[in-house]
LOGUPA-400624 format. One record per residue (C-alpha): residue in one letter; x, y, z; residue number from 1. Coordinates in nm, 4 decimals. Example, Ala and Ser with C-alpha at 12.3 -4.5 7.8 and 13.67 -1.06 7.14 Angstrom:
REM residues 2
<loti residu="A" east="1.2300" north="-0.4500" up="0.7800" num="1"/>
<loti residu="S" east="1.3670" north="-0.1060" up="0.7140" num="2"/>
***
This chain:
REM residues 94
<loti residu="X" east="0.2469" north="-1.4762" up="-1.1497" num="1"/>
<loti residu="X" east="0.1899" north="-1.1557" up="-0.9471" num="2"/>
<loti residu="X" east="-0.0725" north="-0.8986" up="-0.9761" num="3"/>
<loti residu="X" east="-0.2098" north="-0.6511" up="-0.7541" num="4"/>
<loti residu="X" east="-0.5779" north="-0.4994" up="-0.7723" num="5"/>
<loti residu="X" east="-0.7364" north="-0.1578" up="-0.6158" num="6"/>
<loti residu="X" east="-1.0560" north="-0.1661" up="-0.4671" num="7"/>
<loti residu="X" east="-1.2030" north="0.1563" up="-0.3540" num="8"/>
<loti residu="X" east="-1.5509" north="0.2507" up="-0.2119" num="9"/>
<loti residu="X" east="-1.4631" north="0.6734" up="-0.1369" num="10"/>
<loti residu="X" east="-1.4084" north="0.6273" up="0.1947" num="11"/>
<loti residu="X" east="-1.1490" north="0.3197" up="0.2171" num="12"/>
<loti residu="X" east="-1.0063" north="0.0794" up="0.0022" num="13"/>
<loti residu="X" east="-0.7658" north="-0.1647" up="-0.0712" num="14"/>
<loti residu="X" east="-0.4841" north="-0.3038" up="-0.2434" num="15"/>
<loti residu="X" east="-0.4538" north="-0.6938" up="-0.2724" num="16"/>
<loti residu="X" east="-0.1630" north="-0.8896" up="-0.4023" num="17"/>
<loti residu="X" east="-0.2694" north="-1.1956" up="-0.5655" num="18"/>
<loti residu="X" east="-0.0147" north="-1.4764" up="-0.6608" num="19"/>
<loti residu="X" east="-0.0810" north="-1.7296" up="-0.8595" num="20"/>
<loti residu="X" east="-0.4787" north="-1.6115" up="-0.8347" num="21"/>
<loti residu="X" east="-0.4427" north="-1.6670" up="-0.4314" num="22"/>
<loti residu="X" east="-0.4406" north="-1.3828" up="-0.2071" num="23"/>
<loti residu="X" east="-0.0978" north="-1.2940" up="-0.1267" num="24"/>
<loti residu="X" east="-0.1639" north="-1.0472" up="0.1317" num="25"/>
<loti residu="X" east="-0.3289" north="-0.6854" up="0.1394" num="26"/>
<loti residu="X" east="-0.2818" north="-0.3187" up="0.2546" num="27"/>
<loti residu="X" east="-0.5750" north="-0.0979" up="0.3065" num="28"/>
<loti residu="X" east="-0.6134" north="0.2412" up="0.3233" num="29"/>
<loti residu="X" east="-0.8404" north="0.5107" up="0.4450" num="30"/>
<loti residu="X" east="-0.9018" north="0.9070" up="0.2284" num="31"/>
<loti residu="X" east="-0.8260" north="1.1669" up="0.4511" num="32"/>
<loti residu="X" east="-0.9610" north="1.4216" up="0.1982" num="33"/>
<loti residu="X" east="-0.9444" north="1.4896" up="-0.1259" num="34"/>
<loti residu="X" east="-0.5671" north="1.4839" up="-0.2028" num="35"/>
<loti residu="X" east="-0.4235" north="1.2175" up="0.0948" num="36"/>
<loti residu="X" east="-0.5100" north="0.8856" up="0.2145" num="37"/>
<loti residu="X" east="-0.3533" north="0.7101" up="0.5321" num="38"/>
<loti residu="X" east="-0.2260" north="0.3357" up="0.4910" num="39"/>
<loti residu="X" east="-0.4044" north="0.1793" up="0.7921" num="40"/>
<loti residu="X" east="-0.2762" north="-0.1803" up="0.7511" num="41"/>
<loti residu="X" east="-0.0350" north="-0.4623" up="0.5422" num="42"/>
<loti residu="X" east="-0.0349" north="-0.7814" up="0.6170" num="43"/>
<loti residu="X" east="0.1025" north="-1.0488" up="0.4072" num="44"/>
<loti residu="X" east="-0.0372" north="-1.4633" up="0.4215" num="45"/>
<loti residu="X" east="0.1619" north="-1.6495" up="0.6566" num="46"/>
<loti residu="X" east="0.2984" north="-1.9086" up="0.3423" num="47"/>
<loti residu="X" east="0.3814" north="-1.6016" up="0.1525" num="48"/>
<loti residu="X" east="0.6098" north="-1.4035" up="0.4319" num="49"/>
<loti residu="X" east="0.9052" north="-1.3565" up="0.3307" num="50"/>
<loti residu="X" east="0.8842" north="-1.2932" up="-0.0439" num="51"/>
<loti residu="X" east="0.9061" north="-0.9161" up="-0.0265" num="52"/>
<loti residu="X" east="0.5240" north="-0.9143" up="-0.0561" num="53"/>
<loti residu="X" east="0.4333" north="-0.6367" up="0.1995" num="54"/>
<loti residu="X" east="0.6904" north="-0.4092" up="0.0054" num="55"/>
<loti residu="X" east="0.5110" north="-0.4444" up="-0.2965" num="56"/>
<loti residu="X" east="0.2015" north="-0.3448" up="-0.1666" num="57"/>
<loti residu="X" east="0.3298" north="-0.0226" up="-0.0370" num="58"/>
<loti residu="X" east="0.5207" north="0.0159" up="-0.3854" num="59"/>
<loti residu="X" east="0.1725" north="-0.0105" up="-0.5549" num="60"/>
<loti residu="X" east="-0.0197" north="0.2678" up="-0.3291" num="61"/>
<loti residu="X" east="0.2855" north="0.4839" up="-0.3921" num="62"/>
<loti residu="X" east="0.2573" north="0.4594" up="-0.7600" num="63"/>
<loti residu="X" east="-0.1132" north="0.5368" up="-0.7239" num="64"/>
<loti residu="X" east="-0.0319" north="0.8174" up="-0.5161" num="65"/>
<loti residu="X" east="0.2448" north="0.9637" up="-0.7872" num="66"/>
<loti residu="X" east="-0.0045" north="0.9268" up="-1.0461" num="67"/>
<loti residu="X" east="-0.2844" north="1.1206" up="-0.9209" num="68"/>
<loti residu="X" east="-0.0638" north="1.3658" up="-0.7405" num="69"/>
<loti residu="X" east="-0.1786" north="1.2339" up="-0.3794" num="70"/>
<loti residu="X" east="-0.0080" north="1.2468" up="-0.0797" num="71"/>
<loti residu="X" east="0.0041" north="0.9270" up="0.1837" num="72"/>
<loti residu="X" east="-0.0265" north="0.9286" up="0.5503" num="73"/>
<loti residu="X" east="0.1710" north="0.6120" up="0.6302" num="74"/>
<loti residu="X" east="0.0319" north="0.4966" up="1.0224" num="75"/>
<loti residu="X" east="0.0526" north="0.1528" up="0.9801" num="76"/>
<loti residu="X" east="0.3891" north="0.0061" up="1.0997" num="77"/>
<loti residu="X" east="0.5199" north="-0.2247" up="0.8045" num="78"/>
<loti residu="X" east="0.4329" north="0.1192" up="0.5760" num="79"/>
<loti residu="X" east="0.5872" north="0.3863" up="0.8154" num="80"/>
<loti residu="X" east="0.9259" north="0.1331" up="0.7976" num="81"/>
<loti residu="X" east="0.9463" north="0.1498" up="0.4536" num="82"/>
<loti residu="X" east="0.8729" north="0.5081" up="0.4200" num="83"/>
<loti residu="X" east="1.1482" north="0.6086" up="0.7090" num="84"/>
<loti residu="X" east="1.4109" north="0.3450" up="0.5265" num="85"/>
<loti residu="X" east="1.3250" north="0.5083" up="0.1366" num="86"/>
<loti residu="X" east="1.4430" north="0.8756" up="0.0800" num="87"/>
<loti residu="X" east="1.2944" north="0.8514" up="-0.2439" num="88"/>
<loti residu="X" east="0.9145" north="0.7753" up="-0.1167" num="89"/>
<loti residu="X" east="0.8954" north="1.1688" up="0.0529" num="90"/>
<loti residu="X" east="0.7905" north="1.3401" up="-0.2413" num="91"/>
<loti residu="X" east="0.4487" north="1.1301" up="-0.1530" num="92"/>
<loti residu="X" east="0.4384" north="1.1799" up="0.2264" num="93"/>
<loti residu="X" east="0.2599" north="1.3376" up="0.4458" num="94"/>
***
């Protein structure tokens, strides 16, 4: 079973993939104001590579982002690859 969980302080937060209640990997972000935060970094467990995890994790901050009408700054490299491979992610870029 898969589930992922937000954590957010305000400043910078989190989104961690858990499978089977182990950590499956995480991406974390940073607000960059009000309306836009920047996805810093994904990284996925070493036993769970492979599995599509770190796409997920993006997929999650981009349905946050679509819900609250926020826009995402994606710097980290895994994020910025899925971004630049999706045409339909741009309507939450920045």
């Amino acid at each position: 079973m898969i589930r992922i969980e937000k954590e957010d302080d305000g400043k910078k937060g989190r989104f961690v993939l858990y499978a089977n209640e182990k950590v499956g990997g995480e991406m974390t972000f940073t607000w960059a104001g009000p309306t836009k935060f920047i996805i810093d970094h994904t990284g996925v467990e070493d036993e769970f590579a492979g599995k599509g995890f770190g796409k997920k994790l993006v997929m999650a901050a981009v349905e946050f982002a679509r819900e609250k009408n926020l826009k995402i700054m994606p710097l980290c490299p895994f994020a910025k690859k899925v971004f630049d491979k999706d045409e339909s992610l741009q309507d939450v870029r920045f």
